[in-house]
C-alpha positions as semicolon CSV with decimal commas, in nm:
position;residue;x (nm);y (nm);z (nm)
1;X;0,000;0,000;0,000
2;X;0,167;0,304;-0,106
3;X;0,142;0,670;-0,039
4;X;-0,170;0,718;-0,266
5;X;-0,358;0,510;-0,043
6;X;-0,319;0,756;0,278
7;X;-0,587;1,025;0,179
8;X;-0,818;0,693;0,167
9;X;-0,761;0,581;0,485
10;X;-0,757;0,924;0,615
11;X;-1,088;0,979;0,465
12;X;-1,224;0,661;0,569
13;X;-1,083;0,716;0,919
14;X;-1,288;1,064;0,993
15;X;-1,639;0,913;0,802
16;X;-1,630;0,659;1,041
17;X;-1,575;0,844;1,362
18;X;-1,843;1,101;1,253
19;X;-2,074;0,826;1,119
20;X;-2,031;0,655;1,451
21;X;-2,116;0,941;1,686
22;X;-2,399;1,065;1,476
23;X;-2,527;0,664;1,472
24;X;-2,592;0,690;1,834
25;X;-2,868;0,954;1,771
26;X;-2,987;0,787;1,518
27;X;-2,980;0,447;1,758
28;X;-3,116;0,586;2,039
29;X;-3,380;0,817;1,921
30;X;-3,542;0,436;1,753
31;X;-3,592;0,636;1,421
32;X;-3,398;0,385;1,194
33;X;-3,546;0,574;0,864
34;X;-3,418;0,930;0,922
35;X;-3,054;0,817;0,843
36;X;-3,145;0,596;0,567
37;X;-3,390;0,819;0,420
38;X;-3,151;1,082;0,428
39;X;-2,847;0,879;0,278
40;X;-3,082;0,798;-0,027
41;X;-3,180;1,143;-0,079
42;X;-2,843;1,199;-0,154
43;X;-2,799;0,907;-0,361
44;X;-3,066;1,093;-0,585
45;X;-2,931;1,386;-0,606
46;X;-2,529;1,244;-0,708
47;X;-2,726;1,021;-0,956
48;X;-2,924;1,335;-1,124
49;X;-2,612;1,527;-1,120
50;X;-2,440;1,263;-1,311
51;X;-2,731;1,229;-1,547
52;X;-2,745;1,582;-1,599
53;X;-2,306;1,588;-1,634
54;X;-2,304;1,801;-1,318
55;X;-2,052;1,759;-1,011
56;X;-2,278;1,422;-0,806
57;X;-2,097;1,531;-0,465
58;X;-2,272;1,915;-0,475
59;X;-2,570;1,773;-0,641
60;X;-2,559;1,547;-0,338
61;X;-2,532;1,796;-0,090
62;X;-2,777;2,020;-0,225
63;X;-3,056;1,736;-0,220
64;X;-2,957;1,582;0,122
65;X;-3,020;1,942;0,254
66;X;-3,379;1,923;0,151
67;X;-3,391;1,559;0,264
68;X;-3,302;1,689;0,622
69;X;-3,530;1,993;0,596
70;X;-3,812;1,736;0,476
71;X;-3,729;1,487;0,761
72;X;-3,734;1,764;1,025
73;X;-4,030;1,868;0,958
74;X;-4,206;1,562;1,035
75;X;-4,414;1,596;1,363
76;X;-4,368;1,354;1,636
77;X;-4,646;1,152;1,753
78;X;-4,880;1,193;1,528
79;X;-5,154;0,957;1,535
80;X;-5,216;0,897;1,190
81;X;-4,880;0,959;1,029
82;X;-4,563;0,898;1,219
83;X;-4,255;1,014;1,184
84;X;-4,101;0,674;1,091
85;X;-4,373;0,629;0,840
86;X;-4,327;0,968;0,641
87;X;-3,973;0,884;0,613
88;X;-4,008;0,541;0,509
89;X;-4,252;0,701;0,225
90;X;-3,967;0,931;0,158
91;X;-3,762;0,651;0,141
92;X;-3,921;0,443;-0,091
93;X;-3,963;0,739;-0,331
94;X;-3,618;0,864;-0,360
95;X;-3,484;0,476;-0,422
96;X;-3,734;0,443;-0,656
97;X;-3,572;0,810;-0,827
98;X;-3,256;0,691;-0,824
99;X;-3,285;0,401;-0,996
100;X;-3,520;0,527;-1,256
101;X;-3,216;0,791;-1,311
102;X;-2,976;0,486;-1,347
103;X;-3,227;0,325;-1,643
104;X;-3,262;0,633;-1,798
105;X;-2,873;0,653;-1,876
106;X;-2,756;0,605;-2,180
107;X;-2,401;0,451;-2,241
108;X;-2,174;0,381;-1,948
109;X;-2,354;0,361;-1,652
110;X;-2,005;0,294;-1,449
111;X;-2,006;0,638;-1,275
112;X;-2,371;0,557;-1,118
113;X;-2,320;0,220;-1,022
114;X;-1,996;0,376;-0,824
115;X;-2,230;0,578;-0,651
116;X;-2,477;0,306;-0,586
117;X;-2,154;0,114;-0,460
118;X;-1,921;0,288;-0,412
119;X;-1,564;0,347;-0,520
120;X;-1,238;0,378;-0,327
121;X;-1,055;0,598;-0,635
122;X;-1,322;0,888;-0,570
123;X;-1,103;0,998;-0,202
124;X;-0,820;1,200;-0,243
125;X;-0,649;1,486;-0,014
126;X;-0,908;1,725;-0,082
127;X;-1,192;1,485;0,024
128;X;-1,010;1,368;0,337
129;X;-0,973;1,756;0,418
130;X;-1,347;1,855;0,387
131;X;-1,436;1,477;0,593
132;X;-1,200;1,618;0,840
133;X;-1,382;1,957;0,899
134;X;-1,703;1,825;0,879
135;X;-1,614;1,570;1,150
136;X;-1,440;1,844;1,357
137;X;-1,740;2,050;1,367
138;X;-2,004;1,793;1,403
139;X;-1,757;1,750;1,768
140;X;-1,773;2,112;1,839
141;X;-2,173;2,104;1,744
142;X;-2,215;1,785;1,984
143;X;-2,034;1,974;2,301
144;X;-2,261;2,337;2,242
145;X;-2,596;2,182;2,205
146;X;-2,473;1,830;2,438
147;X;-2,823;1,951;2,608
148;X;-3,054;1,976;2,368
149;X;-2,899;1,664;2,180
150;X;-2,995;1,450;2,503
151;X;-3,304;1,595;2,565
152;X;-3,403;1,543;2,204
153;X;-3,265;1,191;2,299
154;X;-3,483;1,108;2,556
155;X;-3,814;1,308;2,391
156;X;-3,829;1,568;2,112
157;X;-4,188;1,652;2,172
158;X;-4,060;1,706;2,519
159;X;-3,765;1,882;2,462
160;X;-3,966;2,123;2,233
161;X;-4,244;2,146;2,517
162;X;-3,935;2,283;2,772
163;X;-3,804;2,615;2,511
164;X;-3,462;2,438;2,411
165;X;-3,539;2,528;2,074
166;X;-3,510;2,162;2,046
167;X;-3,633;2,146;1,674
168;X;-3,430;2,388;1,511
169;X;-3,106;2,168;1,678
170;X;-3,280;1,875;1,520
171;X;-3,261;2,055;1,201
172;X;-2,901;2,137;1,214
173;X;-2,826;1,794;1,365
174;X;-2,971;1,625;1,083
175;X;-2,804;1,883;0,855
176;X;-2,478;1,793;0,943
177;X;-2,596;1,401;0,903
178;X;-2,696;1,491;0,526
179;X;-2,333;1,701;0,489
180;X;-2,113;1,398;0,595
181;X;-2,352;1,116;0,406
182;X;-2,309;1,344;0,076
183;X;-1,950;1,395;0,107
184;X;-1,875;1,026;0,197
185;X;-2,143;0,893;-0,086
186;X;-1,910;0,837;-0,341
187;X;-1,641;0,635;-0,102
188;X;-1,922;0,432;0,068
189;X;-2,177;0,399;-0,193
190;X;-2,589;0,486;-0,156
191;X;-2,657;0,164;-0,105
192;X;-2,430;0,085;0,203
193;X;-2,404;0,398;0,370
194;X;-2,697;0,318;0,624
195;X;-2,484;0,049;0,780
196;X;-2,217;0,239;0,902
197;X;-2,465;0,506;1,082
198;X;-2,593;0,165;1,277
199;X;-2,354;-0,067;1,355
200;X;-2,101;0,112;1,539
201;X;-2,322;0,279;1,709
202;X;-2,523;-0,069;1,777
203;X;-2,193;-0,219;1,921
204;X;-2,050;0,070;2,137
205;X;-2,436;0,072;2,288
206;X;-2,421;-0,310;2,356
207;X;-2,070;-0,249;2,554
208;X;-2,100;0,094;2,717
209;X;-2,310;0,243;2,964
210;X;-2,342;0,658;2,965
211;X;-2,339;0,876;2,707
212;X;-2,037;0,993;2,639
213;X;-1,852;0,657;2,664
214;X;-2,130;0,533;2,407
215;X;-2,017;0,811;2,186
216;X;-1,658;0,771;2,208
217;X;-1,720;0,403;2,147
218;X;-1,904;0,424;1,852
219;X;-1,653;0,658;1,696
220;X;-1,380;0,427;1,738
221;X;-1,605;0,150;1,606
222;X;-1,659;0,386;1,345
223;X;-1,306;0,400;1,264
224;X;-1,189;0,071;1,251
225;X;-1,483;-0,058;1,018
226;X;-1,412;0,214;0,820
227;X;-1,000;0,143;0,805
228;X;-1,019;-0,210;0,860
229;X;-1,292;-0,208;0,564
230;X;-1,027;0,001;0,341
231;X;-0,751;-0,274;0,408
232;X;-0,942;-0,572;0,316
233;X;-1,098;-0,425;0,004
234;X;-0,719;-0,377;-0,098
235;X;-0,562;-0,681;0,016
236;X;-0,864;-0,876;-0,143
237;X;-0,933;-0,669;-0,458
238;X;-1,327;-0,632;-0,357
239;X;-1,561;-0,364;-0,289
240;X;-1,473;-0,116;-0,099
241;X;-1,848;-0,024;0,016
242;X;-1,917;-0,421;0,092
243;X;-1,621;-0,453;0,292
244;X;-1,651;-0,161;0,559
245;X;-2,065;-0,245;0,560
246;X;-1,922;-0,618;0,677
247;X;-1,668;-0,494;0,904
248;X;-1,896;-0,296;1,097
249;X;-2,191;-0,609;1,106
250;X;-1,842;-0,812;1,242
251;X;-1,813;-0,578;1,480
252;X;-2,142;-0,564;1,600
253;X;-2,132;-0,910;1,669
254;X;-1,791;-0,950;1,828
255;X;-2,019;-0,671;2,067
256;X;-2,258;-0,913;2,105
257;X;-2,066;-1,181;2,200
258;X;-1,878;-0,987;2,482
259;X;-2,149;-0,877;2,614
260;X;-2,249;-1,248;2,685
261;X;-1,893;-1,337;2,821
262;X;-1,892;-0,999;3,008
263;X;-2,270;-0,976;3,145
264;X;-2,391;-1,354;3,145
265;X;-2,773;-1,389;3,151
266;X;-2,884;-1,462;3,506
């Protein structure tokens, strides 16, 4: 592995910490969609901007924005149209956008099935640098609004009832989730991306008690699905996307297992 490879792992190292940390919200607040349904509103927007011969990582961005504006907006507790059924319709509809954009291609298709799959080429220095910022401020985000984030943890129509101005942090918190899935889409792939906002954060929660030690733990989990992901796709030639989506499930269950050794059932 020579020097070209560094920006990769560098890359792969700070979308895993930040996918980690921001997995634990997405864990703990039992909303499984938002993440997804955000990743494939991304996915939509790369795969137009491709169609269309425009840059896929801003036409990325600029969709995933309205993804998290669209997500957001979704009440809590509605009777007849919950929050984790609005974004499971959302869902649905953007994978069914992005693969009608992928038929409607004509010729190669190569660049859209890299973003369906992702593609360890697309990281370079410039990639790791904006991963790095993004991950740096989602840090600095996490310890002003620590707060809000755990009240919104425990009950966002209940944080919003108490004047913490809970939903517009919900907004920006699911802002910076749609920044880091669009700049990571074309490493990761649309497809996979979901996984790494779960399993780290599914592990470090099966192993840690307290919040911050669940946070830290799912960062490093994070990391080493995301670096021990990048070193197996080289060594074995395969997907890049596959292999960090089946280190992180490995890791999940060498959590699971622990726990048993660690906390038999009584």
């Amino acid at each position: 592995m020579d020097a070209y490879f560094i920006p990769i792992l560098i890359t792969g190292a700070f979308t895993g910490i930040a996918m980690g940390m921001l997995g634990v919200f997405i864990v703990g607040m039992r909303m499984p969609f938002i993440g997804s349904c955000i990743s494939h509103t991304a996915l939509v927007g790369a795969v137009y901007a491709a169609l269309l011969e425009l840059n896929p990582t801003a036409g990325a961005i600029s969709l995933s924005m309205v993804g998290a504006a669209g997500a957001a907006l979704i009440p809590p507790g509605r009777r007849h149209l919950d929050a984790n059924t609005g974004q499971a319709i959302l869902l649905s509809s953007m994978m069914g956008l992005a693969f009608l954009a992928v038929g409607s291609q004509r010729g190669s298709r190569t660049e859209m099935l890299a973003l369906l799959w992702g593609n360890v080429l697309f990281a370079n220095w410039h990639t790791a640098a904006v991963t790095g910022t993004l991950t740096a401020g989602l840090v600095a985000f996490m310890v002003v609004f620590d707060k809000e984030l755990k009240a919104i943890l425990f009950s966002r129509s209940l944080a919003a009832a108490t004047g913490l101005h809970a939903n517009l942090v919900y907004l920006l918190f699911l802002c910076f989730c749609g920044l880091i899935l669009a700049v990571s889409l074309q490493v990761i792939g649309g497809l996979l991306i979901f996984s790494l906002l779960v399993c780290p954060a599914a592990a470090a929660c099966q192993l840690c008690r307290g919040h911050r030690a669940v946070l830290i733990a799912a960062g490093c989990a994070g990391l080493l699905s995301t670096v021990l992901g990048f070193a197996a796709s080289f060594a074995f030639n395969l997907p890049t996307g596959a292999c960090i989506v089946i280190t992180g499930t490995l890791l999940f269950l060498c959590s699971l297992v622990v726990r048993a050794i660690l906390r038999p059932a009584t």
